[in-house]
C-alpha positions in Angstrom: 88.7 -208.1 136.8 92.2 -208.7 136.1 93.3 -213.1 135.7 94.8 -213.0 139.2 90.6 -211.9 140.2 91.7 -208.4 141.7 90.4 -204.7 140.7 91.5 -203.4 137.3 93.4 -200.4 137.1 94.7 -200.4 133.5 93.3 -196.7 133.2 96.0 -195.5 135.5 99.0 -197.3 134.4 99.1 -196.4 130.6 97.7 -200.2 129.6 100.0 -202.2 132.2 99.0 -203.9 134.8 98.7 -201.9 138.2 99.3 -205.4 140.1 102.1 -206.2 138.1 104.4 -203.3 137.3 106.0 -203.8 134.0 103.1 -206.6 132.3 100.7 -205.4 130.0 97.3 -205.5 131.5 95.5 -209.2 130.5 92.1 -207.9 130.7 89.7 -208.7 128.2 89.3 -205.0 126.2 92.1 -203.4 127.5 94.1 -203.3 124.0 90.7 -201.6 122.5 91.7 -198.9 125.5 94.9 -198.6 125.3 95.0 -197.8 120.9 92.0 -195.5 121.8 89.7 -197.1 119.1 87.1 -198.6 121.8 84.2 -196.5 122.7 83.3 -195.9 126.4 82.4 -199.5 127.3 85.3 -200.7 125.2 83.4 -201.7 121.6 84.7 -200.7 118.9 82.6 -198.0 117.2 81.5 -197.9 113.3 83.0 -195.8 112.1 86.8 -197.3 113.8 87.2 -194.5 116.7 85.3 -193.0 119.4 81.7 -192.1 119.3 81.3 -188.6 119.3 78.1 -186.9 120.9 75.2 -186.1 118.6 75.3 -183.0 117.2 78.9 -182.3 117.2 80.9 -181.4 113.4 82.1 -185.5 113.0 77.9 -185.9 112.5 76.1 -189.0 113.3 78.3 -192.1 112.2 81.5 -190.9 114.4 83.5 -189.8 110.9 84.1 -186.6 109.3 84.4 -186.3 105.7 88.2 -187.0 105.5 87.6 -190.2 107.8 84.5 -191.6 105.8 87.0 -191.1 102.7 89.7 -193.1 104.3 87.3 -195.9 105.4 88.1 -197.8 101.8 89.5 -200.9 100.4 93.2 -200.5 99.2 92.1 -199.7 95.7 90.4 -196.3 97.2 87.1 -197.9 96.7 84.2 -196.0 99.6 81.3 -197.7 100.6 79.1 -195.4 99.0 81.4 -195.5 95.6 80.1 -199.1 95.6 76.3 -198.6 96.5 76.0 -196.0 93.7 78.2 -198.7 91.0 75.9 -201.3 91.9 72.3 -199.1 91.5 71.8 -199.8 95.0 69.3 -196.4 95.7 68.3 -197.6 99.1 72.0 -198.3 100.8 73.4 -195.5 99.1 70.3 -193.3 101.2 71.3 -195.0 103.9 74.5 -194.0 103.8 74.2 -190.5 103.7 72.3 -191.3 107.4 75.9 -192.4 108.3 77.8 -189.1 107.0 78.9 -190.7 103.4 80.0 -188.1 101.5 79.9 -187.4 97.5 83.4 -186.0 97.6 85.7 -189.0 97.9 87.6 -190.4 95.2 89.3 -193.6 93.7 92.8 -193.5 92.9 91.4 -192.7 88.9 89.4 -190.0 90.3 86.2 -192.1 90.2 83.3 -190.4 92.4 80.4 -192.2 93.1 77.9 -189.6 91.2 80.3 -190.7 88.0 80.3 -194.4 88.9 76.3 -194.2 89.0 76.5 -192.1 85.5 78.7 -195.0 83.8 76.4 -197.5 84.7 72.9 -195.7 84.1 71.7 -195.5 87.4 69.2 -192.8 87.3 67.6 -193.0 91.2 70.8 -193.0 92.3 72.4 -190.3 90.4 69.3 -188.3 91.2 70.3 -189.3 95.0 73.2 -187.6 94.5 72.5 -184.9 93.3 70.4 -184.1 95.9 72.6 -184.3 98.7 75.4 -182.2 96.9 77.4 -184.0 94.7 79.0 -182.3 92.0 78.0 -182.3 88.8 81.4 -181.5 87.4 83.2 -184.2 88.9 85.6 -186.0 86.6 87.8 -188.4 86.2 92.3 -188.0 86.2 91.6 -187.9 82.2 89.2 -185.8 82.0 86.0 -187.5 81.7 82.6 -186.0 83.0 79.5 -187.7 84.8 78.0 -186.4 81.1 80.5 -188.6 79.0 80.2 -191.7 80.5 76.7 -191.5 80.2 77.0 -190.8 76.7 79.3 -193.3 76.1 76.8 -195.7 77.6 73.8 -194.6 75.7 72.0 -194.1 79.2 69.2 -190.9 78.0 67.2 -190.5 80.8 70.5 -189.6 83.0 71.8 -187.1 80.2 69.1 -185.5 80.6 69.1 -185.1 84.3 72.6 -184.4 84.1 72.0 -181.5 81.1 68.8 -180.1 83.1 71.2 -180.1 86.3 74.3 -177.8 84.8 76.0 -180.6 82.6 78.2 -178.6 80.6 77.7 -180.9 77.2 80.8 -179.7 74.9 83.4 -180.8 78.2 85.8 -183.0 76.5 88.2 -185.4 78.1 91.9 -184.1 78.1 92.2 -185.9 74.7 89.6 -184.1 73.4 87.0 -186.1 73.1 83.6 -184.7 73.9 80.1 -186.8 74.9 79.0 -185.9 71.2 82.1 -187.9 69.7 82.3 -190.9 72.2 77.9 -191.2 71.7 78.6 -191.3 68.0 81.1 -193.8 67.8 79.1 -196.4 70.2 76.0 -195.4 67.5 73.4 -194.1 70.3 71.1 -191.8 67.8 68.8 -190.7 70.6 71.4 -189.5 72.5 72.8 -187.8 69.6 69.8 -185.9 69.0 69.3 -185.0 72.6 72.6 -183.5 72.9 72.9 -181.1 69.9 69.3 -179.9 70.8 70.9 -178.8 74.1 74.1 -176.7 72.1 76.3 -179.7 71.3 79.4 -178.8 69.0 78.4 -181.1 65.6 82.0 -180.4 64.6 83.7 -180.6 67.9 87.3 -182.6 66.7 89.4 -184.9 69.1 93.1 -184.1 69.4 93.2 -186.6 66.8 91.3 -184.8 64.3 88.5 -186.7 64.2 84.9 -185.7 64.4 81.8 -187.4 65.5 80.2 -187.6 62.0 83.5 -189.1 60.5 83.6 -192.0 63.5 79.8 -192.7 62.6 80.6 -193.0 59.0 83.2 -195.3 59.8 81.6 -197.3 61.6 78.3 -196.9 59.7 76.1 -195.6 62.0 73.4 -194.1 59.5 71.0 -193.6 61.9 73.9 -191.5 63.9 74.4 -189.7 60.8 70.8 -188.8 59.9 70.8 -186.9 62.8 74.2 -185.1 62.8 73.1 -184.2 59.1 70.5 -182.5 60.5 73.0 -179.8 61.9 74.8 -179.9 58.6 78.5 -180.7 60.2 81.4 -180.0 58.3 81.8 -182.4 54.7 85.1 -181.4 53.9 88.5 -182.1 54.6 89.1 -182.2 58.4 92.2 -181.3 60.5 93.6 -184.9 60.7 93.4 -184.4 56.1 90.5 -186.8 55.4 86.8 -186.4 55.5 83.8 -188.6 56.5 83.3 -189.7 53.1 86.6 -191.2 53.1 85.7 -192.9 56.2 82.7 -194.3 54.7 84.3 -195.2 51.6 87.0 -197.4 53.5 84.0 -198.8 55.7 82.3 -200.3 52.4 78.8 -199.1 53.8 77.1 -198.2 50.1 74.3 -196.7 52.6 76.7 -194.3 54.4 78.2 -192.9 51.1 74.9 -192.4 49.9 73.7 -190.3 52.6 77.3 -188.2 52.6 77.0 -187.7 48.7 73.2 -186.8 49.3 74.1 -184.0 52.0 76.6 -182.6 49.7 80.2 -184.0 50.2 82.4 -183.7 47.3 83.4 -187.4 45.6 86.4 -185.5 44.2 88.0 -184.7 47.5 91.0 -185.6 47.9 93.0 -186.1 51.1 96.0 -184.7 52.7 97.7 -187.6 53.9 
């Protein structure tokens, strides 16, 4: 009922008032009309638009994949981005009932399969995986769902991510590969775990660098022991030093031990 307690007609005169030619219509829910964002008894729905029928292409939440992706905070940040940051399994199933999708990105290229990788999240990255995320997603500078597990030390997701077509030598545009970055944070397990499964021992950054020389400068020996294993390059590397050198500068007697022990040469010299 219109204020002046006669019939409403806002439907027929395009959201002014039909008593009043010229007035927008005062009714209660007659904006929600007009802006076409109320449903049929003039709510908005969920998902910000009309409810469409089940079964129809926009699925059951009212939103396509394009609309879930808009439905974000000004950083680009989804709903579903969140749930899988936060290692919440159950919203994040939830919100595939509601038509999330895996494809939607931050404006870094964060996707929520790589958010729940970063942080070790294993039911959630499992999740997923299961309802079609992709396993190569990565972020603007290159980094894989593999990497940032790697450079978090989380094992049981690298190997979910390596048994589920992780490609383990990917490097970031700089070069770096998960090898490198779980060697320089000094995660052994994951070290051993990756060149089981075909990791690159020698794989160098743009920089030069290799993952044994960043353990021996930072004197990860138990990093080292297991790179050793694969018997990585002693030498002189591409940047013109050599792990040895790095472990010399380090001052970790227990590093240059294990160097001299493999077989590096005290008489290199470098190139710099």
């Amino acid at each position: 009922m219109c204020p002046r307690g006669e019939a409403c007609q806002r439907g027929q005169a395009g959201g002014q008032c039909a008593r009043q030619p010229g007035r927008p219509c005062a009714c209660p829910g007659a904006a929600l009309s007009v802006s076409g964002r109320g449903n049929a008894r003039g709510r908005p729905s969920a998902a910000g638009g009309r409810r469409e029928r089940a079964g129809t292409e926009r699925g059951p939440a009212g939103g396509g994949t394009a609309d879930m992706c808009r439905m974000s905070f000004k950083s680009g940040t989804t709903a579903l981005f969140f749930a899988a940051q936060q290692g919440h399994n159950d919203v994040v199933r939830f919100l595939f009932g509601f038509g999330a999708s895996t494809e939607c990105r931050t404006k870094d290229g964060g996707t929520a399969l790589l958010a729940a990788s970063q942080y070790g999240h294993m039911p959630v990255v499992e999740t997923l995986l299961k309802h079609g995320a992709n396993i190569h997603d990565q972020l603007y500078d290159g980094a894989t769902a593999l990497f940032l597990a790697a450079q978090g030390g989380y094992l049981d997701v690298i190997r979910l991510l390596l048994s589920s077509g992780a490609k383990v030598n990917q490097p970031r545009q700089d070069g770096t590969a998960p090898l490198w970055i779980a060697s320089q944070m000094g995660h052994s397990e994951v070290v051993r775990v990756m060149l089981l499964r075909g990791a690159d021992r020698d794989a160098a950054r743009n920089d030069g660098t290799t993952a044994l020389l960043k353990a021996a400068n930072k004197g990860y020996n138990d990093v080292i022991e297991e790179l050793l294993k694969f018997s990585p390059t002693l030498g002189i590397l591409k940047n013109g030093t050599s792990a040895l050198h790095a472990a010399v500068l380090s001052g970790n007697v227990k590093t240059v031990a294990l160097l001299l022990e493999a077989g590096a040469d005290p008489a290199l010299r470098n190139k710099n």
